[in-house]
N, C-alpha and C positions, 0 to 999 in steps of 0.2 A: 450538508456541505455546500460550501454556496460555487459558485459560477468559476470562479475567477482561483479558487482552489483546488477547480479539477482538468483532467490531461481529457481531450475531449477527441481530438483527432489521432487518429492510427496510427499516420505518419509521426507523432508524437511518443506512439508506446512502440513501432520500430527502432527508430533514434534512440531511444533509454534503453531497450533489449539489446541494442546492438554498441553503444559506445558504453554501455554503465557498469557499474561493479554490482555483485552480487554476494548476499549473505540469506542463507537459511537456514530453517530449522525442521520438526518434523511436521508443522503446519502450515507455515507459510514460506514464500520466496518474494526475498528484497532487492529490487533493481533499484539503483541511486544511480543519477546523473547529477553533477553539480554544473549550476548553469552559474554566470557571469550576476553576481549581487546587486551588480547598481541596476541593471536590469530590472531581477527581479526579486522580491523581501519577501513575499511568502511564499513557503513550499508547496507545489503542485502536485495530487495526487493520482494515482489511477489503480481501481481494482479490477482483477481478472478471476474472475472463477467461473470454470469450465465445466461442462454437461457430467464430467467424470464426479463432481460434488455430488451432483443431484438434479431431482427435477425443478422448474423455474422455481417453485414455492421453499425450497431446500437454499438455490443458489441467493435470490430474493435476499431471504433471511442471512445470510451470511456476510451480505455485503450490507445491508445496514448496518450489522454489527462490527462489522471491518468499520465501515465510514461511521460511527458514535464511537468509535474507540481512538479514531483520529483528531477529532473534535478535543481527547481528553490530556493528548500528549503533547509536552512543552517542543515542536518540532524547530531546530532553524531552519530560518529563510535560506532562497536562492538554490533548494534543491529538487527536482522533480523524482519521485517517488512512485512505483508499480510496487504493489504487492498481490503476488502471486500466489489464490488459497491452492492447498493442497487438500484430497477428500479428506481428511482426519479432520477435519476446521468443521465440518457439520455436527460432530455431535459435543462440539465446544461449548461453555458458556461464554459469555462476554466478559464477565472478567479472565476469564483464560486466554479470549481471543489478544483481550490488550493486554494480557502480561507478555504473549507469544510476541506481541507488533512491537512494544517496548522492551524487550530482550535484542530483537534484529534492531533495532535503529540504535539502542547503544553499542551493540557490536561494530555498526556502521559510523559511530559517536559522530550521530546527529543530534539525540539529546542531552 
């Protein structure tokens, strides 16, 4: 995921936890902020998964798979995006992870 696609500052995943809506399910949790479009065209991401997953080689693996599952959905622009694994996301495959991520963003009807 390149640069300019990702939530990098804190202050950035406060702001989305604190003004965004949220949708889950039993592996992940989807905080959406919509930000102003002329601003900004593509959707900004950020993943969180917590020590409660696993150990770094557990958590590691999780979030690549999170971030190549992102890579594979048609998202619209102008939204920043936190998803929140839950431990059940460890013994997922990837295609399970994106059918999980692509379940919460149409409920969210981003895609």
């Amino acid at each position: 995921m390149q640069k300019n696609f990702r939530l990098t500052k804190s202050s950035d995943f406060a702001d989305i936890r604190r003004n965004g809506k949220r949708w889950s399910n039993s592996d992940l949790i989807l905080i959406v902020r919509h930000t102003d479009l002329e601003v900004s065209t593509t959707p900004r991401f950020g993943l969180v998964v917590s020590k409660k997953v696993g150990n770094a080689v557990v958590r590691n693996k999780c979030k690549r798979r999170m971030r190549e599952a992102t890579r594979h959905l048609n998202i619209k622009g102008g939204n920043d995006l936190v998803f929140i694994a839950r431990s059940s996301i460890a013994s997922k495959t990837h295609s399970e992870i994106t059918k999980s991520m692509s379940e919460l963003l149409s409920r969210a009807k981003i895609i």
